[in-house]
N, C-alpha and C positions, 0 to 999 in steps of 0.2 A: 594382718597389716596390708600384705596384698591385693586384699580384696577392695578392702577402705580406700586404698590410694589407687585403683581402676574406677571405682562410683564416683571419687574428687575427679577425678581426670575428665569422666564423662559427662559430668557434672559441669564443669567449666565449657570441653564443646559445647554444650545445649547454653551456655551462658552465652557464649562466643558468640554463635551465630543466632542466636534470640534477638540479643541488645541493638537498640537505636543506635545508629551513628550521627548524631546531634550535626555534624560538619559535613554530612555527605548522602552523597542521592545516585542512587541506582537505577541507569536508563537503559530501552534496551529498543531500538530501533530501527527501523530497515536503512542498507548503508545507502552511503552518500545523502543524507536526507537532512541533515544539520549542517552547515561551515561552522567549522572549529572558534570561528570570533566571535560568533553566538554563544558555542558553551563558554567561549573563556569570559566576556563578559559577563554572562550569568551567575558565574566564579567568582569574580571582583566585586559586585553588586553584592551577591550575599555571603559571600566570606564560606560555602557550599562545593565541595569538590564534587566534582562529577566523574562519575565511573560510565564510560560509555561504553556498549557493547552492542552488534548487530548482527544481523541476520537478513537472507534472503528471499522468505518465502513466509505468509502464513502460518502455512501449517508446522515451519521449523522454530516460529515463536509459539506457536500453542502448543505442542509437545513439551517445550523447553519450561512452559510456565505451568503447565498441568504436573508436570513431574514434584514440583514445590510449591504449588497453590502461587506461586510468584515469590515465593520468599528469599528470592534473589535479586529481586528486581522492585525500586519504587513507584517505576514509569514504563509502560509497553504502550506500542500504538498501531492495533490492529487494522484492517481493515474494513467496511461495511459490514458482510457478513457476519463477520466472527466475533463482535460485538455480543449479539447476541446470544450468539452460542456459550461464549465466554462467560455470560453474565448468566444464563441457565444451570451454569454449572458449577456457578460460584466460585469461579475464577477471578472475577475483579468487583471491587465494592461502590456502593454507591457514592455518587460527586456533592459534595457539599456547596452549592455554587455561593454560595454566603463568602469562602475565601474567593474566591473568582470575579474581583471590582471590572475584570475585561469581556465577562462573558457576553454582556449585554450587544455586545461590537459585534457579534458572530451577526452572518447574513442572516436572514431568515428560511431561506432557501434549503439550509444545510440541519438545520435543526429542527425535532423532533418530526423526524425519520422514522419508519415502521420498527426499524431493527431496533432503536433505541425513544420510542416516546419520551417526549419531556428531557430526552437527554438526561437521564438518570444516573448512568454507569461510564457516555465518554461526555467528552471534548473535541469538537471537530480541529484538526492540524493543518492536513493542506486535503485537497481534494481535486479527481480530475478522470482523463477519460483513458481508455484503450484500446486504440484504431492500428490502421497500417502504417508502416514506416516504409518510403520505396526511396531509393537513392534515382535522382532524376537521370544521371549522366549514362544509367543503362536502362533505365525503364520508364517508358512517356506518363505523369503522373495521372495525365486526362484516361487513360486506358483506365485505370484502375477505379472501379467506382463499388466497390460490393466483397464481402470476405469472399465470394464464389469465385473471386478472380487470383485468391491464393492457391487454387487448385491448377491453376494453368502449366501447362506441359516443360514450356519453357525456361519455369525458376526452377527445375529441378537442381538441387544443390547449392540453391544460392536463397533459399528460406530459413526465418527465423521465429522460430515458436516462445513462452515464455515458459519458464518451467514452474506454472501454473494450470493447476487440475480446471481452475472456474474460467480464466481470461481465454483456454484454448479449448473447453470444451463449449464456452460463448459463440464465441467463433465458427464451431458448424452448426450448434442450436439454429443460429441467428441463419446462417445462407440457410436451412431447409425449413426457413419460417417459424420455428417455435422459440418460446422463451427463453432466453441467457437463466432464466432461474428455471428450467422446467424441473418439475420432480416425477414426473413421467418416464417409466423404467424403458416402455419402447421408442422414446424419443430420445432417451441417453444413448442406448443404441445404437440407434440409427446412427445418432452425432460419431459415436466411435468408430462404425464402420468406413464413416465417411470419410474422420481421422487419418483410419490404416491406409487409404489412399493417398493421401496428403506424405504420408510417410517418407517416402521413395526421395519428395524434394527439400526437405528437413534436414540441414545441414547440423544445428545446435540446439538446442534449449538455454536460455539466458534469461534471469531475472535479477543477476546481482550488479550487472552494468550493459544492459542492450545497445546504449548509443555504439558500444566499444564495437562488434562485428561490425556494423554499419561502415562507421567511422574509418575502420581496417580493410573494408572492400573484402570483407569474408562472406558477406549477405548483404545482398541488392534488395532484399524487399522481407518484408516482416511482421510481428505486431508488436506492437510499442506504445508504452505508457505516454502520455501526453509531454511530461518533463522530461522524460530522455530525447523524446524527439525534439523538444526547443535546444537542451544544450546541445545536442548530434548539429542542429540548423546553424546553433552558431558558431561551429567550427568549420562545418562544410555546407554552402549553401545549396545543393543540390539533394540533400534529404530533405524529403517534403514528408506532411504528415496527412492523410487524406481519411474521413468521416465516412466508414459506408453508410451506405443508401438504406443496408438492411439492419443497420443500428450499434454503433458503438456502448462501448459497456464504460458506467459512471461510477464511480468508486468517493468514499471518504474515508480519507485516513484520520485515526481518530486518538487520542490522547484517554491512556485510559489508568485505573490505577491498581494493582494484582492485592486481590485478596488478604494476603500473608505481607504484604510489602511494612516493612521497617522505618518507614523515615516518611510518613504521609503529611510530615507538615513542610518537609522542603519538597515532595510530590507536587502540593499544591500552589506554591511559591516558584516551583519551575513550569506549570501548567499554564500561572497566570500570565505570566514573565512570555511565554512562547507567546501567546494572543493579545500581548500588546501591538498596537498598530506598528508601530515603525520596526519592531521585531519582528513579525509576522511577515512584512512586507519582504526583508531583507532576508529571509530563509527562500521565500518565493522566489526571490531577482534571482537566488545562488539554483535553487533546482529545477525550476521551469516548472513547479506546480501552483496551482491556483489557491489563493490566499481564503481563508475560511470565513473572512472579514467582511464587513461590508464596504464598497466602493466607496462609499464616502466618508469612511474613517482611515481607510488606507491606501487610497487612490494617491494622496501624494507622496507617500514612501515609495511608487515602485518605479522601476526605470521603464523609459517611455518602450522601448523594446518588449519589455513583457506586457508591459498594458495595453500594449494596441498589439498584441500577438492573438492568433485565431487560434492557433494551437494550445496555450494557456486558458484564453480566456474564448471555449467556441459562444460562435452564433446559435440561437434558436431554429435555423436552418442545418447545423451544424446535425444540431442532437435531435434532429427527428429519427424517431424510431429507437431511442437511445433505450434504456435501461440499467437504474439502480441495482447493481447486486445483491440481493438477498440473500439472507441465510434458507438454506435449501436441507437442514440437520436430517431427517429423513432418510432423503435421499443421498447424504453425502455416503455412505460404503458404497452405494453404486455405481455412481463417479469413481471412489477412490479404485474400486475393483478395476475399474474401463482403464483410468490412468495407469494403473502400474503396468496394464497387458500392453497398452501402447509404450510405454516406457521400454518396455525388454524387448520390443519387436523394432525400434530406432533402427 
């Protein structure tokens, strides 16, 4: 009798956490990247509760979603890279855009990318770049024109890194000329050696709110996603945001849906719902990143501030020399190996 009422028992978890929840959608997204009157409308609209849960880094959603093929989750939104990697590993399945009446809206600019032809496996979300952030009131913004000027003597203790293997190994690729993607084991290297110098003026590592040092006068100068340094701009008008010379790194955050996920028909009804124009626009105004839309279907949702902002939306001048992140699968131990030694030696 014992035995029979542990197999019913076990029997119901595996039911438990199998079953569809018909009313409810499981999202899981880097924070601050939604205002809450988005999801709750999304809520009211489809009668759909939303379980939101986030994360700071890449690599802490693709751990979290490899551990269960995603069967925690109905919605993840990786970034460029890991798209790919994601979908190699059958991590997340393919997009039926048949449900997606909004996709057509998407720029063209953003879509069908190396990492994802034809758009296959995401949905672009917001997308945007990662340059320096220098607060002006200590540091003249016109000096700074190139990452090689992060190395300077001066910011010692008043620098801020991302706590990202790809944005900060970017960053010396780019000063000693080679590729943000390189997969070149003596150019990673090199970049790392280059790192351990930089070390000494490395105050923090921050990727789950960077405007916040800024903002707190903990770090005068740094690298910064493009939308933290609009909202940092519009609390404090002396953080500037400036495009090196030797090329800012271009990223698309993308809407994707995990393999194992439970609930893929309100997946796809909060996928569409996000890339409608006047929703789209309105995540954009809240996080200072760039709308995946095309300007002429969403040009009038945004506020005149983000749309005439060079930081949201750069010039062609801007992004010379820029570069798409790629997936670099390969060579990612090598990186991660470089990363963790600079990690313990902070």
């Amino acid at each position: 009798m014992k035995k029979i009422l542990v197999v019913l028992m076990a029997a119901f978890t595996l039911f438990a956490c199998t079953k569809k929840n018909e009313n409810e959608l499981f999202v899981y997204n880097w924070s601050e990247y939604i205002p809450d009157e988005v999801i709750k409308q999304f809520e009211a609209e489809t009668g759909i509760k939303v379980h939101y849960t986030t994360y700071d880094s890449n690599e802490a959603m693709y751990s979290k979603i490899k551990l269960t093929g995603g069967a925690d989750y109905d919605v993840a939104v990786p970034s460029t890279y890991y798209i790919e990697k994601m979908q190699k590993e059958g991590l997340i399945q393919a997009i039926d855009k048949s449900k997606l009446t909004n996709f057509n809206n998407l720029n063209p600019m953003l879509v069908n990318q190396p990492y994802d032809p034809e758009n296959k496996y995401s949905v672009p979300f917001m997308w945007g770049t990662t340059a320096i952030g220098v607060n002006a009131k200590y540091i003249d913004p016109a000096t700074i024109t190139s990452w090689d000027d992060l190395w300077r003597e001066e910011f010692k203790g008043k620098l801020m890194l991302q706590n990202d293997v790809r944005e900060v190994f970017h960053t010396a690729l780019r000063s000693l000329g080679y590729s943000g993607n390189s997969k070149n084991k003596a150019e990673i290297e090199e970049a790392y050696n280059k790192l351990v110098k930089l070390m000494p003026s490395v105050t923090l590592f921050n990727s789950d709110s960077p405007r916040t040092p800024f903002l707190n006068e903990e770090v005068y100068i740094g690298i910064m996603w493009s939308g933290e340094a609009y909202m940092a701009s519009l609390e404090n008008k002396d953080i500037k945001y400036i495009y090196p010379k030797d090329g800012a790194a271009v990223w698309v955050d993308s809407l994707v849906i995990p393999s194992k996920a439970r609930n893929v028909e309100n997946a796809y009804k909060f996928i569409d719902f996000i890339i409608r124009p006047e929703i789209s626009a309105k995540i954009s105004n809240y996080v200072g990143y760039a709308t995946p839309l095309k300007q002429e279907v969403v040009g009038k949702y945004l506020d005149e501030n983000a749309k005439n902002s060079r930081i949201i939306f750069p010039t062609d001048e801007d992004l010379q020399n820029s570069e798409f992140q790629l997936n670099i699968e390969e060579a990612l131990p090598i990186y991660s190996q470089y990363w963790n030694k600079l990690k313990v030696n902070q």
